[in-house]
Structures are given as C-alpha cells and as structure tokens.
N, CA, C and O atoms as CSV, one atom per row, in Angstrom:
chain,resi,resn,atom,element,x,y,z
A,1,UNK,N,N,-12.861,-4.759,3.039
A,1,UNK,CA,C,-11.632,-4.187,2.549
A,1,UNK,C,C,-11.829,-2.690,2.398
A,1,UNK,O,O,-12.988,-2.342,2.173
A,2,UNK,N,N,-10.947,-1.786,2.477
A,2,UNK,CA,C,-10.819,-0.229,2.207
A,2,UNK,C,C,-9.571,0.057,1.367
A,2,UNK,O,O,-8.392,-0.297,1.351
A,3,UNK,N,N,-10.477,0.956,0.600
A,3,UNK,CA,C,-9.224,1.835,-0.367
A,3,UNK,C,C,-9.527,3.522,0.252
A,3,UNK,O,O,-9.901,4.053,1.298
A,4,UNK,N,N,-9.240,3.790,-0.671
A,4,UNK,CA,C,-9.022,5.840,-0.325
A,4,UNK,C,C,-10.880,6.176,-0.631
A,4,UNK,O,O,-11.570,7.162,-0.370
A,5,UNK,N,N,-11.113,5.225,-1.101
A,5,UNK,CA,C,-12.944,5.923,-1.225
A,5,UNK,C,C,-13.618,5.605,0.205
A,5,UNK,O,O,-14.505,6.362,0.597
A,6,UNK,N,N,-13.210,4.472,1.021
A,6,UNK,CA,C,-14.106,3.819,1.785
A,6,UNK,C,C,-13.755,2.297,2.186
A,6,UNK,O,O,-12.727,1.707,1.852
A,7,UNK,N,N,-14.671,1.843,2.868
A,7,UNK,CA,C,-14.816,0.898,2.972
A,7,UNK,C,C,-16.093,-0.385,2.003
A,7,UNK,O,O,-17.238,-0.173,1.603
A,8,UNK,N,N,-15.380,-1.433,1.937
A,8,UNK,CA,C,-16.229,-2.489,0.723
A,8,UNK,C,C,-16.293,-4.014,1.262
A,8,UNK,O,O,-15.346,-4.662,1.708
A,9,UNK,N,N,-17.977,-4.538,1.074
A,9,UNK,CA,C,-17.557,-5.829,1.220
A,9,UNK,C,C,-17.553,-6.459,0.571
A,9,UNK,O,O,-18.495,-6.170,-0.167
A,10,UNK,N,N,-16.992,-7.457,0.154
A,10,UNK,CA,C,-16.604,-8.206,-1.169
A,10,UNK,C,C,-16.844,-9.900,-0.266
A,10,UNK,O,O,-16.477,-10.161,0.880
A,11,UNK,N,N,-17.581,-10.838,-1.265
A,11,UNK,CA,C,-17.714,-12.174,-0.683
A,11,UNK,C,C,-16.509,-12.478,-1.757
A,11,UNK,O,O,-16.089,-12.058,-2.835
A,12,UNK,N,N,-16.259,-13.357,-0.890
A,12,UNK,CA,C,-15.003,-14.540,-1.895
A,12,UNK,C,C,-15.242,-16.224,-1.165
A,12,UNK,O,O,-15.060,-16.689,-0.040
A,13,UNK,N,N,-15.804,-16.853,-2.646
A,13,UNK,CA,C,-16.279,-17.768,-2.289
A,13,UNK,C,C,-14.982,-18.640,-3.546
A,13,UNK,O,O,-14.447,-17.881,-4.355
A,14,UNK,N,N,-14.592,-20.171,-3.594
A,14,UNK,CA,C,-14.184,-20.778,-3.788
A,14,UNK,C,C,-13.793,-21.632,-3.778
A,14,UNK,O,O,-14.224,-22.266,-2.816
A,15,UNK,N,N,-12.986,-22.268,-4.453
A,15,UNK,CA,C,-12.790,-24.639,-4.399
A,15,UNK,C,C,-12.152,-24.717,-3.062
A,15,UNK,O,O,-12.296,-25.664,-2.289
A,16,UNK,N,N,-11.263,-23.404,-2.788
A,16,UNK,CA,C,-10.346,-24.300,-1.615
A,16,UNK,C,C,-10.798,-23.300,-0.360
A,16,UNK,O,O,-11.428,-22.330,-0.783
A,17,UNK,N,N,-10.618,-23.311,1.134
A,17,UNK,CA,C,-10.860,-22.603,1.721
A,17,UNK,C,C,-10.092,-23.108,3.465
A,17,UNK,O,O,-10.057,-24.205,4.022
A,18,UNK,N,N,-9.688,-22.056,3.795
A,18,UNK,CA,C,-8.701,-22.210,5.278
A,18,UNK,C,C,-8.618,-21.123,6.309
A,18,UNK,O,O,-8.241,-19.958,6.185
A,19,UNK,N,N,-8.909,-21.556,7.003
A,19,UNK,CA,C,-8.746,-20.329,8.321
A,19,UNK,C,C,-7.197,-20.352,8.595
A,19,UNK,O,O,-6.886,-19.402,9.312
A,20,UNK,N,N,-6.112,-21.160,8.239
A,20,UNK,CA,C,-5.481,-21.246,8.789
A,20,UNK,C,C,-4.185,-20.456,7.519
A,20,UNK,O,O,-3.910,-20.617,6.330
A,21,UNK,N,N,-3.848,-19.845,8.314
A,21,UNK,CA,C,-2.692,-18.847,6.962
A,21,UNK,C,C,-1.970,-19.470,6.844
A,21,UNK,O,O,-2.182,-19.863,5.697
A,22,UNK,N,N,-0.654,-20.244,7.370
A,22,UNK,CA,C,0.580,-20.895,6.280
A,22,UNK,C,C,-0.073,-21.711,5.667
A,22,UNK,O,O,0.449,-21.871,4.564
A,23,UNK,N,N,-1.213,-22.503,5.831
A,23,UNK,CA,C,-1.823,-22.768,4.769
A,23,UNK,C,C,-2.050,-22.608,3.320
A,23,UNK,O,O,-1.782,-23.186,2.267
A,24,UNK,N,N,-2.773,-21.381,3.820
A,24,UNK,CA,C,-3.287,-20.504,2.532
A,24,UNK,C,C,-2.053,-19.719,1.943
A,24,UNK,O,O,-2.162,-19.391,0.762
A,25,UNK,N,N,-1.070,-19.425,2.503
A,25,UNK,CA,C,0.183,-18.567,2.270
A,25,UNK,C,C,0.769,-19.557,1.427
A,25,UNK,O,O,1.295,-19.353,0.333
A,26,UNK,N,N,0.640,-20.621,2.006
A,26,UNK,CA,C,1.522,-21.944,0.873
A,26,UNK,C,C,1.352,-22.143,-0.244
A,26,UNK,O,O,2.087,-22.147,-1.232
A,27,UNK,N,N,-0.457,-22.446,0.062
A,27,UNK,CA,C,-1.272,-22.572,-1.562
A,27,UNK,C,C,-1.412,-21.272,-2.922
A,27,UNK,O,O,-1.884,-21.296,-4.059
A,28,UNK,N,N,-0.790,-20.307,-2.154
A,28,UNK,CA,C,-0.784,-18.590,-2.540
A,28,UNK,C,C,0.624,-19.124,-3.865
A,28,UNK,O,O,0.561,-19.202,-5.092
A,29,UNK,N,N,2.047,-19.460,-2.659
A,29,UNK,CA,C,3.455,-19.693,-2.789
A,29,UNK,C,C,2.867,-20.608,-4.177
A,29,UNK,O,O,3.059,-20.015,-5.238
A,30,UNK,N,N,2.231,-21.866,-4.293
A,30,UNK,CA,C,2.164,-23.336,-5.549
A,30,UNK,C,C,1.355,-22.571,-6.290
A,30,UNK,O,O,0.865,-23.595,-6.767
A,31,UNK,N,N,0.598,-21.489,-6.976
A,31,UNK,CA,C,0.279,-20.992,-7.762
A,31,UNK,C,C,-1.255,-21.742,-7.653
A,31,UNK,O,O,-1.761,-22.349,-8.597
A,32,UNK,N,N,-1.938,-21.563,-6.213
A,32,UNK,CA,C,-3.205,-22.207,-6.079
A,32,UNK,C,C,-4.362,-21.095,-6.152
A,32,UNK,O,O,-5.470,-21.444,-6.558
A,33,UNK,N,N,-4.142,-19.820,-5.785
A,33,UNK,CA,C,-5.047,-18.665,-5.997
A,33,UNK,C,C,-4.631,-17.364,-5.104
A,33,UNK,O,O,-3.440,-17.189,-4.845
A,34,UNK,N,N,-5.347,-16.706,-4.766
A,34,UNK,CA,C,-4.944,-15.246,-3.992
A,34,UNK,C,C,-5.344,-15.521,-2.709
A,34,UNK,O,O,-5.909,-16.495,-2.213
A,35,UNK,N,N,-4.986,-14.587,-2.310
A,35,UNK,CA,C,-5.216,-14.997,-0.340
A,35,UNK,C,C,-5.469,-12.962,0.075
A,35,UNK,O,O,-5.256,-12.071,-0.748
A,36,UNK,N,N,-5.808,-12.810,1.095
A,36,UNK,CA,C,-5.512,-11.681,1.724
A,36,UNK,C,C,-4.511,-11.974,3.112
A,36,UNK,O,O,-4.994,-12.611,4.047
A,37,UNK,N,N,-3.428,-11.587,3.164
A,37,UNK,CA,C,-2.290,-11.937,3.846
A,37,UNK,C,C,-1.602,-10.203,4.683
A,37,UNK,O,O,-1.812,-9.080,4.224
A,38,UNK,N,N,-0.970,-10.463,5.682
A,38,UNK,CA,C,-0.686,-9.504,6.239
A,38,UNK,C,C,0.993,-9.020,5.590
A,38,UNK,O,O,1.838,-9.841,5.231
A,39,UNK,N,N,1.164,-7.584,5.567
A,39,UNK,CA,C,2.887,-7.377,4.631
A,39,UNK,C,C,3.554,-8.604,5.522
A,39,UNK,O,O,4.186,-9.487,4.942
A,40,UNK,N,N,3.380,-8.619,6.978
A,40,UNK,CA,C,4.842,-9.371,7.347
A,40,UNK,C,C,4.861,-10.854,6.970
A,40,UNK,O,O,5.824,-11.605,7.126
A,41,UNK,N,N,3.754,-11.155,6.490
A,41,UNK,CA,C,3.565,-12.625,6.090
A,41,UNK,C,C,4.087,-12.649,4.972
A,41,UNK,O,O,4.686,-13.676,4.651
A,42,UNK,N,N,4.016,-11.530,4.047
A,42,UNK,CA,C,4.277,-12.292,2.119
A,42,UNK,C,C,5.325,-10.978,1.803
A,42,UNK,O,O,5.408,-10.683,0.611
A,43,UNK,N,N,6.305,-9.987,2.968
A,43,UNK,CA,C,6.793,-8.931,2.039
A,43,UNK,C,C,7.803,-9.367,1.788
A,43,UNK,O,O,8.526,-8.522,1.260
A,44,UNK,N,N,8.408,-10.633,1.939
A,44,UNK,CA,C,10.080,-11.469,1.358
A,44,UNK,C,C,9.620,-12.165,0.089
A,44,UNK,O,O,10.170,-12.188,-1.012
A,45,UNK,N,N,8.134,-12.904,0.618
A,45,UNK,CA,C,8.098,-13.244,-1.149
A,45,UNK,C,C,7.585,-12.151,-2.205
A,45,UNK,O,O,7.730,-12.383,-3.405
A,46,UNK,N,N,7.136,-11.260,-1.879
A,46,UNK,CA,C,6.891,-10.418,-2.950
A,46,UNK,C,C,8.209,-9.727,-3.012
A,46,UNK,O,O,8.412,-9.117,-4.061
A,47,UNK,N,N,9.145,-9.693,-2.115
A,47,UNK,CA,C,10.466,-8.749,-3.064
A,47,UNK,C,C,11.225,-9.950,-3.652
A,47,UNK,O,O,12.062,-9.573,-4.472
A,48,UNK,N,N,11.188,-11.202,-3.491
A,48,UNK,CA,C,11.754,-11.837,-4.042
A,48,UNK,C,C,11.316,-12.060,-5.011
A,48,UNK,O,O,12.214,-12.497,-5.732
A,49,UNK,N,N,9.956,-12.007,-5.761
A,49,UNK,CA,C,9.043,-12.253,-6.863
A,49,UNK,C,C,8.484,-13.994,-6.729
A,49,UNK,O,O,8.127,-14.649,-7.708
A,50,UNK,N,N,8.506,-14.378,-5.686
A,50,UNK,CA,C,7.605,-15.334,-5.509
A,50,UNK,C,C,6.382,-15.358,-5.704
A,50,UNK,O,O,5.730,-16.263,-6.224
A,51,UNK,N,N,5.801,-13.760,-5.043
A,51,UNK,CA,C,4.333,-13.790,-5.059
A,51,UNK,C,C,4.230,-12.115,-5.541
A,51,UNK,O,O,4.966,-11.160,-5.291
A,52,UNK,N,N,2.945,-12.238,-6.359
A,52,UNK,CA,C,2.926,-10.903,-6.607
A,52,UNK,C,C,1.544,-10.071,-5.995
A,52,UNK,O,O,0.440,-10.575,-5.795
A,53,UNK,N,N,1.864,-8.944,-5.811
A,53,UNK,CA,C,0.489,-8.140,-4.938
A,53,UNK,C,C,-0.147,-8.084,-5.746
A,53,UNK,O,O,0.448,-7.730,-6.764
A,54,UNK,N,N,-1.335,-8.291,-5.896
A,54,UNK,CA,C,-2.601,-8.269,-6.979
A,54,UNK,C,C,-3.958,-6.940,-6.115
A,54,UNK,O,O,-3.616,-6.794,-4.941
A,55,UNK,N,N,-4.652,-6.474,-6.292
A,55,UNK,CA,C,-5.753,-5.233,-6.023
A,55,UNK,C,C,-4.420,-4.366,-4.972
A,55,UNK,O,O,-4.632,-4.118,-3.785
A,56,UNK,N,N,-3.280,-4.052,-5.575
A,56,UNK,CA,C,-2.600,-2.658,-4.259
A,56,UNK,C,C,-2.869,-1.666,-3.572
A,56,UNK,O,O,-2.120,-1.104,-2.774
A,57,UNK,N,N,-4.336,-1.301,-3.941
A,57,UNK,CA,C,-4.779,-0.124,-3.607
A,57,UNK,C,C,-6.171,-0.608,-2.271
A,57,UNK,O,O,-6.738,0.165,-1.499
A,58,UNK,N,N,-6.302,-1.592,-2.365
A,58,UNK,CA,C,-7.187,-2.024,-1.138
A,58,UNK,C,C,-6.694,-2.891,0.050
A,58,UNK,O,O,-6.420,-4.062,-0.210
A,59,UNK,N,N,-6.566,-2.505,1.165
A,59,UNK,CA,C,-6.012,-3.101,2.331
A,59,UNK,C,C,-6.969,-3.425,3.646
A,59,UNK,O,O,-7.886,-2.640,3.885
A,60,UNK,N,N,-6.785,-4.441,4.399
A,60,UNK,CA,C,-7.999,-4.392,4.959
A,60,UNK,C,C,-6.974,-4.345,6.782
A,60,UNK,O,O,-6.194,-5.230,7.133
A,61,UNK,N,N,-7.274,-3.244,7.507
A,61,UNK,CA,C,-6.934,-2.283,8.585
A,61,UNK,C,C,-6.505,-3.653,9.461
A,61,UNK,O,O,-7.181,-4.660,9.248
A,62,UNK,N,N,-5.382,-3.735,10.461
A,62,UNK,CA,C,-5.213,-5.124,11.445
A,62,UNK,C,C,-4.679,-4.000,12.580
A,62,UNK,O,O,-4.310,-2.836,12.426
A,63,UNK,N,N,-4.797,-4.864,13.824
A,63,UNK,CA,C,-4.579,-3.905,14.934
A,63,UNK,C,C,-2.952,-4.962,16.039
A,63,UNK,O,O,-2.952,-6.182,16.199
A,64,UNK,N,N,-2.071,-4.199,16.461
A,64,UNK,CA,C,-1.133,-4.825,16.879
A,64,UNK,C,C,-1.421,-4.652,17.774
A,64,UNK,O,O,-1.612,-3.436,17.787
A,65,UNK,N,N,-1.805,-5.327,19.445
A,65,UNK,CA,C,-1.818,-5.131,20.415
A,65,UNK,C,C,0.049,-6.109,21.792
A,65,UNK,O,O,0.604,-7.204,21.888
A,66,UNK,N,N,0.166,-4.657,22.469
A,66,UNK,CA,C,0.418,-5.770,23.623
A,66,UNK,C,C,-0.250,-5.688,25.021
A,66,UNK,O,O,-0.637,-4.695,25.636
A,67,UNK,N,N,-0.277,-6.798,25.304
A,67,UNK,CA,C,-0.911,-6.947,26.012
A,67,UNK,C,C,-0.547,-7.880,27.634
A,67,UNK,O,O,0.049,-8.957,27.650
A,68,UNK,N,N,-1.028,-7.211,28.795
A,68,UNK,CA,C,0.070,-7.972,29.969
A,68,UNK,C,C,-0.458,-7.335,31.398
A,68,UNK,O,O,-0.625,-6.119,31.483
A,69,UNK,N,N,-0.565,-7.707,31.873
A,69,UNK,CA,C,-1.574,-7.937,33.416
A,69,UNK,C,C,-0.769,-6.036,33.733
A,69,UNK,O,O,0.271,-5.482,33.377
A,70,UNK,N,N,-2.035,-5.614,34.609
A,70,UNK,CA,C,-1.977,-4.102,35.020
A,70,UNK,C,C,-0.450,-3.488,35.882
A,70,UNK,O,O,0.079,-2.378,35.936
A,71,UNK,N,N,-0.136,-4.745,36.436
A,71,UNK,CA,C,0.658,-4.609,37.247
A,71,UNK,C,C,2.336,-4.210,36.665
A,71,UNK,O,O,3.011,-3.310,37.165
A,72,UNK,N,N,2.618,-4.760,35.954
A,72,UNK,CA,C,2.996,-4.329,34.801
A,72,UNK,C,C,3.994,-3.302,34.150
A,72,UNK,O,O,5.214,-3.271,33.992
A,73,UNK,N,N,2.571,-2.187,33.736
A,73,UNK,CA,C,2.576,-1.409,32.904
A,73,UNK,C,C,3.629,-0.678,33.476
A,73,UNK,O,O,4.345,-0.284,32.555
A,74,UNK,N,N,4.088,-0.288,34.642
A,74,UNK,CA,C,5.169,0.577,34.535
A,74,UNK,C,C,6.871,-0.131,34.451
A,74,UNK,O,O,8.037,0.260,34.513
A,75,UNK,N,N,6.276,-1.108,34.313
A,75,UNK,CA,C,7.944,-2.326,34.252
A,75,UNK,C,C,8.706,-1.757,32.839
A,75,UNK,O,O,8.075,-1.641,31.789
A,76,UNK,N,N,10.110,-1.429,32.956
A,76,UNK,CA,C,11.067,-0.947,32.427
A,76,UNK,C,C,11.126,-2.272,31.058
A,76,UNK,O,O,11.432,-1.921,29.918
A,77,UNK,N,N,10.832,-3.598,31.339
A,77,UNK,CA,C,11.465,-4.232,30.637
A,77,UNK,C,C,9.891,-4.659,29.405
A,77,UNK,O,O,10.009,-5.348,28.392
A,78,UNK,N,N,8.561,-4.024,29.893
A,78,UNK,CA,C,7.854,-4.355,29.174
A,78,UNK,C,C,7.569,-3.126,28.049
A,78,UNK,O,O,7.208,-3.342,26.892
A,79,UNK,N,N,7.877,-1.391,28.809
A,79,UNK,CA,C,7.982,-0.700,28.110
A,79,UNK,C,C,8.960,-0.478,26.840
A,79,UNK,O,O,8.655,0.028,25.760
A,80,UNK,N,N,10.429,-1.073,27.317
A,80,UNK,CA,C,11.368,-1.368,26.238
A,80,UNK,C,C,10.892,-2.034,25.266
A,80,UNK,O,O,11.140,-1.700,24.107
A,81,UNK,N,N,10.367,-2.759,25.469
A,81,UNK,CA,C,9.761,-4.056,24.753
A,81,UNK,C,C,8.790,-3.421,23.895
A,81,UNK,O,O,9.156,-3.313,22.724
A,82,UNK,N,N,7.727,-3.005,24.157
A,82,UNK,CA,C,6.505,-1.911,23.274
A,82,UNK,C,C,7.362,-1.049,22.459
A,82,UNK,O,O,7.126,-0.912,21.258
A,83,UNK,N,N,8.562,-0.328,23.162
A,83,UNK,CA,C,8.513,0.662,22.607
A,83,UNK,C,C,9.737,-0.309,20.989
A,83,UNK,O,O,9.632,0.061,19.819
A,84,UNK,N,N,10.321,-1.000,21.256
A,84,UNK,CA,C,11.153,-1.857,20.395
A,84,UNK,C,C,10.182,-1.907,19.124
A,84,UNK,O,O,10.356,-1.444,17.996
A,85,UNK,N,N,8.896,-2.755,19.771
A,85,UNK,CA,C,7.983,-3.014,18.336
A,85,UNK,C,C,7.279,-1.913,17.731
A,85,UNK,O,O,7.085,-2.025,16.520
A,86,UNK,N,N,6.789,-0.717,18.386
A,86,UNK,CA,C,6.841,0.037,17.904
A,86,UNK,C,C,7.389,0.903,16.658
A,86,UNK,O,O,6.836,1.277,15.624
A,87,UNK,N,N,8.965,1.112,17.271
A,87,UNK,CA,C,9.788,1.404,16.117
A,87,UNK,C,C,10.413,0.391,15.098
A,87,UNK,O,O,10.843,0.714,13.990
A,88,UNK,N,N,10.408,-0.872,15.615
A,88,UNK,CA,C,10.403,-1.923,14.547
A,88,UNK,C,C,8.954,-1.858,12.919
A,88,UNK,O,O,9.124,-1.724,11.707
A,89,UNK,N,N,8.122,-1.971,13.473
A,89,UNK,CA,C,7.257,-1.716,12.800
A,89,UNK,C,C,7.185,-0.488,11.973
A,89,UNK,O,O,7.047,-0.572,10.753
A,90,UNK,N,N,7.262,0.492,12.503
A,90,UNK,CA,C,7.394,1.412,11.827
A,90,UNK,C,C,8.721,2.032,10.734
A,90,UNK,O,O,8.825,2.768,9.753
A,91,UNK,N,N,9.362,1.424,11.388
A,91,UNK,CA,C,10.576,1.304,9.991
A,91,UNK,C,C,10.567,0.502,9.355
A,91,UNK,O,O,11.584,0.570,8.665
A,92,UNK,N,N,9.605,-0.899,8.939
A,92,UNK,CA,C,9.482,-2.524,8.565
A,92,UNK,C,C,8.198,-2.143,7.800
A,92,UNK,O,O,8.109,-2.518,6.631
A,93,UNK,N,N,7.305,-1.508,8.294
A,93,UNK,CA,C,6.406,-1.655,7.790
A,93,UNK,C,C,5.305,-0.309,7.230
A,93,UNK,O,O,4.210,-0.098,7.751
A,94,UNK,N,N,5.730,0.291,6.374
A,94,UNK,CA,C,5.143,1.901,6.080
A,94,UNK,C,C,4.008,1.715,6.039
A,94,UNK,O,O,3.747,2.895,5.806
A,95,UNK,N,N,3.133,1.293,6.058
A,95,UNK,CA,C,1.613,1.797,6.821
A,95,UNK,C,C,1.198,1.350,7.993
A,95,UNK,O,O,0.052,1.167,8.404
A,96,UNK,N,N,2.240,1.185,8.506
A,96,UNK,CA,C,1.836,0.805,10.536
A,96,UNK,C,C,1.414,2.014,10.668
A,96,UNK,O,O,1.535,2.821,9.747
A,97,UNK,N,N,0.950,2.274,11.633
A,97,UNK,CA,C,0.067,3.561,12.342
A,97,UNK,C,C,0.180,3.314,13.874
A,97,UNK,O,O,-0.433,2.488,14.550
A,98,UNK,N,N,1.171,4.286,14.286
A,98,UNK,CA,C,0.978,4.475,15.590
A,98,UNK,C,C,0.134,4.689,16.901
A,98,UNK,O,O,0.488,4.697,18.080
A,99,UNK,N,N,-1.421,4.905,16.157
A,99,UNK,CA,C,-2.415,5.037,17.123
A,99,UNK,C,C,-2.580,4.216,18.430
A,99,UNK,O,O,-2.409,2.997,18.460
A,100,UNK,N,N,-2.906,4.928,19.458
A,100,UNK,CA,C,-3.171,4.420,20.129
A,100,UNK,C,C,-4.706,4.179,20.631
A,100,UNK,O,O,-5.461,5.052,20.205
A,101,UNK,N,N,-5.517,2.897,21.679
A,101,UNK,CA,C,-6.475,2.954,21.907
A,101,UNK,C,C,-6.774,4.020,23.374
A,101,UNK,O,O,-7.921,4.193,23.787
C-alpha cells in the first residue's frame, strides 16, 4: 500500500479469506470485515453509507489497460473507444492518472 510518505507492506492475515472480490465486497456489504477494493467497486456504497472508507490516506496504485492485436491500433472505432474510457474515468474517478506506458 502507499500514502504520501511511500510505499508499505502490511500482512493481513484472518478467519475469512478470497481471491475472489464480489465475494469479499459482499462480506465487506454484511458487516464481515474490511477488504481493499477498487473506487469503482464500493464508490455507490460508500456514498450511499453502506460501506465506509476506513485508512483514506493509503491506496494501493491499479493500472487500466486496453488492449487489442497491432493491427488495430489505428482503427477509428478502437481509438473512440480508449479515448471514451479515458475521459470517463477521469471525470468518475479523481485519482485516475492518465499516464501512459
């Protein structure tokens, strides 16, 4: 996880455990424990007050890729498409980061 100092690793060990997120998003939802979840997964239940953000100041970095054979890349309907989520995201989601690789 990273805050504004750095980066941290933190073990989290416990009774229940899932690779699989609506899972864990569910058990988050029945008042079963904390999860680390992505905004677009939990930002309706946290404005609704379903779920509340607990450590706000530590986030741990996710990367949006698209991705689609070379041939492609100059197709009108895949660039629309990038450029859609792009600005979707970035008006949806205030710490998207436009970087590119």
């Amino acid at each position: 996880m990273c805050n504004k100092e750095g980066q941290h690793t933190i073990k989290v060990t416990g009774p229940m455990l899932s690779n699989h997120g609506e899972i864990v998003h569910q058990w988050c939802f029945d008042g079963q424990g904390i999860a680390l979840r992505s905004w677009w997964d939990v930002s309706e239940n946290i404005a609704s007050g379903h779920l509340v953000q607990v450590l706000p100041e530590y986030y741990q970095p996710a990367n949006v890729w698209a991705v689609y054979v070379s041939r492609l890349a100059m197709s009108a309907k895949v660039r629309i498409t990038v450029e859609f989520l792009r600005q979707y995201f970035s008006q949806h989601y205030p710490n998207f980061s436009l970087d590119q690789a």
